[in-house]
C-alpha positions, 0 to 999 in steps of 0.5 A, spaced: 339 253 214 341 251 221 334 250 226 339 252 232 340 261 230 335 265 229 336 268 221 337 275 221 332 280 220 333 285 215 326 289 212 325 287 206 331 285 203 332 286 195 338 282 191 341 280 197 340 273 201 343 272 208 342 265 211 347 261 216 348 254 213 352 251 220 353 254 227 357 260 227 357 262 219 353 266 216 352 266 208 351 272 204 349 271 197 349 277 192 343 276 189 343 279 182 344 276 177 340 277 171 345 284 171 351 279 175 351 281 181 351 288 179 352 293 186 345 296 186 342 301 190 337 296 192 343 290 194 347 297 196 342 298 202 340 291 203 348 289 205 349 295 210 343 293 214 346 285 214 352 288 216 349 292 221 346 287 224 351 282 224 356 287 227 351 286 233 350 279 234 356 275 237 353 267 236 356 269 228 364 268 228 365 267 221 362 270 214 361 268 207 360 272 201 358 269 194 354 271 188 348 268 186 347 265 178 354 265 173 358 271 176 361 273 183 360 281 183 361 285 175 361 291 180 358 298 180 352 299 176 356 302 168 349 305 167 349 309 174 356 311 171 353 313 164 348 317 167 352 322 171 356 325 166 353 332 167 353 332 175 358 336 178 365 333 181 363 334 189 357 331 188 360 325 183 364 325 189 360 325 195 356 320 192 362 315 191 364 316 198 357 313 200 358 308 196 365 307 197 363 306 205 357 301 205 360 296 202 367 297 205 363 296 212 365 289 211 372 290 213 368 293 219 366 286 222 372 283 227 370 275 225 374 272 219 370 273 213 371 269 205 370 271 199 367 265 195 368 267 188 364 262 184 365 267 178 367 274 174 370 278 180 370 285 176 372 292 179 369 293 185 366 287 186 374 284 185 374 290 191 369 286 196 372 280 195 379 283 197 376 286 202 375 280 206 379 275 209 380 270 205 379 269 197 377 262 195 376 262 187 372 257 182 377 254 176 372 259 172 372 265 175 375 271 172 378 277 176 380 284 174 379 291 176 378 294 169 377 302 170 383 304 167 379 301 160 372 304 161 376 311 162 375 311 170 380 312 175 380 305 180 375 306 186 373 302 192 379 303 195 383 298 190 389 303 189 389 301 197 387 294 197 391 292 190 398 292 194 396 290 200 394 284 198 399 282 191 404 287 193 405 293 189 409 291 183 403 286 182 397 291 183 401 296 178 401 290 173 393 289 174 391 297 175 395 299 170 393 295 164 386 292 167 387 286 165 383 279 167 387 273 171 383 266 173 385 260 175 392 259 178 395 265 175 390 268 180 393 264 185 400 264 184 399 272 184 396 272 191 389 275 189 386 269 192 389 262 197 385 256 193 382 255 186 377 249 186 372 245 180 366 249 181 362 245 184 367 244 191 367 252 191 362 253 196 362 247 200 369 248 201 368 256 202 363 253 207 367 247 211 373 253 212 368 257 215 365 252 220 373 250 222 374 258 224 367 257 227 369 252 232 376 256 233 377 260 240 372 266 239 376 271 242 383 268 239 381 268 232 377 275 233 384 278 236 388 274 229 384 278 224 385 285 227 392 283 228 393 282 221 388 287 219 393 292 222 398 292 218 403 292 224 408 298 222 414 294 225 416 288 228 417 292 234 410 295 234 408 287 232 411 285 239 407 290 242 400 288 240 402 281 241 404 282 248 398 285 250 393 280 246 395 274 248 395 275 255 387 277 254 387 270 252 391 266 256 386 268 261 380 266 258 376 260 260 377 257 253 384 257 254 382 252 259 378 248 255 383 247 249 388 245 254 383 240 257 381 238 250 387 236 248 388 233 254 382 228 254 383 228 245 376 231 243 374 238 240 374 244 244 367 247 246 369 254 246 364 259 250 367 266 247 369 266 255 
Protein backbone atom coordinates (compact mmCIF):
# COMPACT_ATOMS: atom_id res chain seq x y z
CA UNK A 1 0.00 0.00 0.00
CA UNK A 2 1.48 3.23 -0.93
CA UNK A 3 2.55 5.36 2.20
CA UNK A 4 2.00 8.42 -0.15
CA UNK A 5 -2.19 8.41 -0.14
CA UNK A 6 -4.15 8.06 2.53
CA UNK A 7 -6.73 4.73 2.33
CA UNK A 8 -9.95 5.28 1.78
CA UNK A 9 -12.13 5.35 4.55
CA UNK A 10 -15.23 2.91 4.38
CA UNK A 11 -17.35 1.94 7.71
CA UNK A 12 -17.07 -1.36 8.25
CA UNK A 13 -16.33 -2.70 5.06
CA UNK A 14 -17.40 -6.43 4.38
CA UNK A 15 -16.48 -8.63 1.27
CA UNK A 16 -14.66 -5.92 -0.28
CA UNK A 17 -10.80 -4.72 -0.02
CA UNK A 18 -9.82 -1.33 -1.23
CA UNK A 19 -6.04 -0.51 -1.39
CA UNK A 20 -3.91 1.65 -3.61
CA UNK A 21 -0.87 -0.15 -4.75
CA UNK A 22 1.06 2.94 -6.47
CA UNK A 23 0.27 6.49 -6.68
CA UNK A 24 -3.01 7.19 -8.48
CA UNK A 25 -4.30 3.63 -8.63
CA UNK A 26 -6.89 2.22 -6.30
CA UNK A 27 -7.41 -1.67 -6.02
CA UNK A 28 -10.81 -2.99 -5.56
CA UNK A 29 -10.87 -6.69 -4.31
CA UNK A 30 -14.27 -8.47 -4.37
CA UNK A 31 -13.72 -10.34 -1.20
CA UNK A 32 -15.96 -13.33 -1.28
CA UNK A 33 -14.67 -16.27 -2.11
CA UNK A 34 -15.87 -18.85 -0.10
CA UNK A 35 -19.17 -18.33 -2.31
CA UNK A 36 -16.95 -16.87 -5.45
CA UNK A 37 -17.11 -13.43 -5.00
CA UNK A 38 -20.86 -13.68 -5.21
CA UNK A 39 -22.77 -9.99 -5.08
CA UNK A 40 -23.81 -9.97 -1.44
CA UNK A 41 -25.62 -7.55 0.25
CA UNK A 42 -22.79 -6.98 2.32
CA UNK A 43 -20.26 -6.57 -0.84
CA UNK A 44 -23.36 -4.62 -2.73
CA UNK A 45 -23.17 -1.69 0.23
CA UNK A 46 -19.54 -2.04 0.60
CA UNK A 47 -18.79 -1.23 -3.33
CA UNK A 48 -21.32 1.93 -3.34
CA UNK A 49 -19.79 3.40 -0.35
CA UNK A 50 -16.05 2.97 -2.09
CA UNK A 51 -17.31 4.25 -5.37
CA UNK A 52 -18.85 7.15 -3.58
CA UNK A 53 -16.03 8.20 -2.21
CA UNK A 54 -13.92 7.64 -4.99
CA UNK A 55 -15.92 9.78 -6.95
CA UNK A 56 -14.86 12.57 -4.53
CA UNK A 57 -11.08 12.10 -4.28
CA UNK A 58 -9.34 13.62 -7.30
CA UNK A 59 -5.55 12.19 -6.50
CA UNK A 60 -7.18 8.68 -7.86
CA UNK A 61 -6.83 8.30 -11.89
CA UNK A 62 -7.06 4.80 -12.57
CA UNK A 63 -9.23 1.70 -10.80
CA UNK A 64 -8.57 -1.89 -10.64
CA UNK A 65 -11.30 -4.49 -9.89
CA UNK A 66 -10.26 -8.25 -9.28
CA UNK A 67 -11.49 -10.86 -7.23
CA UNK A 68 -10.29 -12.58 -4.33
CA UNK A 69 -9.36 -16.68 -4.15
CA UNK A 70 -10.04 -18.86 -7.31
CA UNK A 71 -12.84 -16.65 -9.22
CA UNK A 72 -13.64 -13.02 -10.38
CA UNK A 73 -17.23 -12.73 -9.54
CA UNK A 74 -19.90 -16.00 -9.92
CA UNK A 75 -22.47 -12.78 -9.87
CA UNK A 76 -25.77 -12.37 -7.92
CA UNK A 77 -26.48 -14.43 -5.17
CA UNK A 78 -28.84 -17.98 -6.86
CA UNK A 79 -30.37 -18.33 -3.37
CA UNK A 80 -31.54 -14.68 -3.20
CA UNK A 81 -33.17 -15.76 -6.63
CA UNK A 82 -34.42 -19.07 -5.27
CA UNK A 83 -36.02 -17.10 -2.31
CA UNK A 84 -38.32 -14.90 -4.13
CA UNK A 85 -40.17 -17.09 -6.29
CA UNK A 86 -43.44 -15.70 -4.46
CA UNK A 87 -42.68 -11.75 -4.34
CA UNK A 88 -44.83 -9.72 -6.61
CA UNK A 89 -43.25 -8.48 -10.03
CA UNK A 90 -42.99 -4.81 -9.16
CA UNK A 91 -41.11 -5.73 -6.03
CA UNK A 92 -39.00 -8.20 -7.82
CA UNK A 93 -38.34 -5.21 -10.03
CA UNK A 94 -37.90 -2.45 -7.77
CA UNK A 95 -35.27 -4.73 -5.99
CA UNK A 96 -33.43 -5.49 -9.16
CA UNK A 97 -33.33 -1.77 -10.32
CA UNK A 98 -31.34 -1.01 -6.79
CA UNK A 99 -29.12 -3.85 -7.39
CA UNK A 100 -28.74 -3.11 -11.15
CA UNK A 101 -27.75 0.93 -10.14
CA UNK A 102 -25.14 -0.04 -7.15
CA UNK A 103 -23.15 -1.92 -9.10
CA UNK A 104 -23.33 -0.15 -12.33
CA UNK A 105 -22.07 3.03 -10.35
CA UNK A 106 -18.61 2.29 -11.84
CA UNK A 107 -19.62 3.34 -14.98
CA UNK A 108 -20.09 6.53 -13.13
CA UNK A 109 -16.35 7.08 -12.17
CA UNK A 110 -14.48 9.58 -15.03
CA UNK A 111 -11.07 7.95 -14.37
CA UNK A 112 -10.29 4.68 -16.54
CA UNK A 113 -11.10 1.48 -14.93
CA UNK A 114 -9.65 -2.38 -15.54
CA UNK A 115 -11.56 -5.26 -14.84
CA UNK A 116 -8.63 -7.92 -13.95
CA UNK A 117 -10.31 -11.08 -14.24
CA UNK A 118 -8.04 -13.50 -12.29
CA UNK A 119 -11.00 -16.39 -12.86
CA UNK A 120 -14.79 -17.41 -13.46
CA UNK A 121 -16.67 -14.15 -14.65
CA UNK A 122 -20.30 -15.31 -14.43
CA UNK A 123 -23.72 -13.44 -15.48
CA UNK A 124 -23.58 -10.03 -13.89
CA UNK A 125 -20.23 -10.45 -12.43
CA UNK A 126 -19.11 -10.75 -16.36
CA UNK A 127 -21.35 -7.39 -16.21
CA UNK A 128 -19.22 -5.62 -14.10
CA UNK A 129 -16.10 -6.54 -15.59
CA UNK A 130 -17.83 -5.08 -19.06
CA UNK A 131 -18.60 -2.35 -17.24
CA UNK A 132 -15.12 -1.15 -17.00
CA UNK A 133 -12.87 0.20 -19.16
CA UNK A 134 -10.56 -2.30 -20.13
CA UNK A 135 -10.60 -6.27 -19.33
CA UNK A 136 -7.62 -8.25 -19.04
CA UNK A 137 -8.23 -12.20 -18.58
CA UNK A 138 -6.33 -15.01 -16.72
CA UNK A 139 -5.39 -18.08 -19.51
CA UNK A 140 -7.80 -19.59 -16.46
CA UNK A 141 -10.66 -17.88 -16.37
CA UNK A 142 -14.28 -18.60 -17.91
CA UNK A 143 -16.58 -16.11 -19.10
CA UNK A 144 -20.34 -16.11 -19.64
CA UNK A 145 -23.41 -14.92 -18.95
CA UNK A 146 -25.64 -17.96 -18.53
CA UNK A 147 -29.41 -16.43 -17.22
CA UNK A 148 -30.93 -18.09 -20.27
CA UNK A 149 -29.94 -21.73 -18.78
CA UNK A 150 -31.04 -20.75 -15.14
CA UNK A 151 -34.61 -19.97 -16.82
CA UNK A 152 -33.96 -15.71 -16.18
CA UNK A 153 -34.06 -13.18 -18.64
CA UNK A 154 -30.34 -11.52 -18.53
CA UNK A 155 -29.98 -8.68 -16.06
CA UNK A 156 -27.23 -6.06 -15.19
CA UNK A 157 -27.59 -4.07 -18.37
CA UNK A 158 -26.05 -7.21 -20.42
CA UNK A 159 -28.77 -6.89 -23.32
CA UNK A 160 -27.01 -3.44 -23.44
CA UNK A 161 -23.23 -3.93 -22.60
CA UNK A 162 -23.07 -7.54 -24.86
CA UNK A 163 -23.39 -5.59 -28.24
CA UNK A 164 -21.54 -2.78 -27.08
CA UNK A 165 -18.49 -4.34 -26.33
CA UNK A 166 -18.28 -7.76 -28.84
CA UNK A 167 -20.91 -6.34 -31.18
CA UNK A 168 -24.54 -7.73 -31.81
CA UNK A 169 -23.83 -10.74 -33.65
CA UNK A 170 -21.75 -11.91 -30.89
CA UNK A 171 -23.76 -10.73 -27.86
CA UNK A 172 -26.72 -12.70 -29.44
CA UNK A 173 -24.18 -16.11 -29.67
CA UNK A 174 -23.10 -15.66 -25.96
CA UNK A 175 -26.96 -14.49 -24.38
CA UNK A 176 -28.71 -16.48 -26.64
CA UNK A 177 -27.14 -19.90 -25.72
CA UNK A 178 -25.18 -18.93 -22.43
CA UNK A 179 -22.33 -20.33 -23.18
CA UNK A 180 -18.80 -20.03 -21.43
CA UNK A 181 -15.65 -18.65 -23.75
CA UNK A 182 -11.75 -18.59 -21.97
CA UNK A 183 -8.74 -17.99 -23.25
CA UNK A 184 -8.06 -16.67 -26.84
CA UNK A 185 -11.58 -17.43 -27.84
CA UNK A 186 -12.33 -14.49 -25.24
CA UNK A 187 -9.87 -12.54 -26.60
CA UNK A 188 -10.47 -12.62 -30.40
CA UNK A 189 -14.41 -12.28 -29.39
CA UNK A 190 -13.32 -8.77 -28.05
CA UNK A 191 -14.83 -9.39 -24.46
CA UNK A 192 -11.37 -8.53 -23.03
CA UNK A 193 -7.76 -7.03 -24.87
CA UNK A 194 -5.21 -9.31 -23.30
CA UNK A 195 -5.05 -12.94 -21.70
CA UNK A 196 -2.30 -13.82 -19.47
CA UNK A 197 -0.52 -16.81 -17.21
CA UNK A 198 -2.27 -16.40 -13.79
CA UNK A 199 0.56 -15.32 -12.04
CA UNK A 200 1.31 -12.07 -14.40
CA UNK A 201 -2.51 -11.21 -14.25
CA UNK A 202 -2.35 -8.77 -11.77
CA UNK A 203 0.83 -7.15 -11.78
CA UNK A 204 0.07 -6.49 -15.55
CA UNK A 205 -3.39 -5.12 -14.74
CA UNK A 206 -1.52 -2.94 -11.87
CA UNK A 207 1.74 -1.77 -14.49
CA UNK A 208 -1.28 -0.58 -17.00
CA UNK A 209 -2.96 1.03 -14.43
CA UNK A 210 0.14 2.92 -13.18
CA UNK A 211 0.81 3.86 -16.96
CA UNK A 212 -2.63 5.70 -17.45
CA UNK A 213 -1.72 7.16 -13.93
CA UNK A 214 0.95 9.29 -14.90
CA UNK A 215 -0.84 10.18 -18.19
CA UNK A 216 -2.34 13.90 -18.37
CA UNK A 217 -5.13 13.92 -15.77
CA UNK A 218 -7.70 15.81 -17.41
CA UNK A 219 -6.78 14.10 -21.37
CA UNK A 220 -7.43 10.84 -20.09
CA UNK A 221 -10.56 11.85 -18.22
CA UNK A 222 -12.01 13.90 -21.45
CA UNK A 223 -10.83 9.85 -23.51
CA UNK A 224 -12.75 7.70 -21.42
CA UNK A 225 -16.22 10.08 -21.65
CA UNK A 226 -15.45 10.47 -24.92
CA UNK A 227 -15.55 6.74 -25.80
CA UNK A 228 -18.04 6.29 -23.31
CA UNK A 229 -20.33 8.45 -25.19
CA UNK A 230 -20.90 6.55 -28.02
CA UNK A 231 -20.77 9.34 -30.35
CA UNK A 232 -23.98 9.10 -32.49
CA UNK A 233 -22.05 10.20 -35.69
CA UNK A 234 -18.85 11.08 -37.01
CA UNK A 235 -20.36 14.54 -37.16
CA UNK A 236 -21.30 14.55 -33.50
CA UNK A 237 -17.63 12.95 -32.74
CA UNK A 238 -15.80 16.37 -34.58
CA UNK A 239 -17.92 18.29 -32.07
CA UNK A 240 -16.76 16.68 -28.73
CA UNK A 241 -13.50 16.60 -30.17
CA UNK A 242 -13.41 20.40 -31.14
CA UNK A 243 -14.28 21.42 -27.66
CA UNK A 244 -12.30 18.77 -25.63
CA UNK A 245 -9.16 19.16 -27.03
CA UNK A 246 -8.88 23.06 -26.75
CA UNK A 247 -9.84 22.58 -22.69
CA UNK A 248 -6.57 20.64 -23.21
CA UNK A 249 -4.43 22.66 -25.06
CA UNK A 250 -4.84 25.23 -22.66
CA UNK A 251 -3.72 23.37 -19.74
CA UNK A 252 -0.29 23.58 -17.78
CA UNK A 253 0.15 20.18 -18.37
CA UNK A 254 0.09 20.61 -21.91
CA UNK A 255 2.85 22.77 -21.35
CA UNK A 256 4.69 20.30 -19.35
CA UNK A 257 4.38 17.40 -21.97
CA UNK A 258 5.75 19.34 -24.50
CA UNK A 259 8.69 20.43 -22.12
CA UNK A 260 9.36 16.77 -21.25
CA UNK A 261 9.75 15.66 -24.53
CA UNK A 262 11.67 18.58 -25.10
CA UNK A 263 14.27 17.75 -22.28
CA UNK A 264 13.33 13.53 -22.49
CA UNK A 265 12.04 12.83 -19.34
CA UNK A 266 8.67 11.55 -18.05
CA UNK A 267 6.02 14.57 -17.62
CA UNK A 268 5.08 15.41 -14.25
CA UNK A 269 1.59 16.13 -14.72
CA UNK A 270 -0.73 18.33 -12.03
CA UNK A 271 -4.07 17.76 -13.25
CA UNK A 272 -3.88 21.74 -14.10
Amino acid sequence: MSSEHPDLVIENPAHLRVDRPSPGVVLITLDNPTQRNAMSDEMTRSWVAAVEELKGDESVRCVVVTGAGSAFSSGGNVSWLAGHGESTVPALRDGMLAFYRAWLTIRELEVPTIAAINGHAIGAGLCIAMACDLRFASSAAKLGAPFVKLGIHPGMASTFLFPDVVGEAIARDLLLTGRLVEGEEAQRLGLVSRVLPPEELLATALAAAAEIAATAPLASRFTKVALQRRHASIEDCLQWEAMAQPVTLATEDLQEGIQAVLEKRDPRFSGR
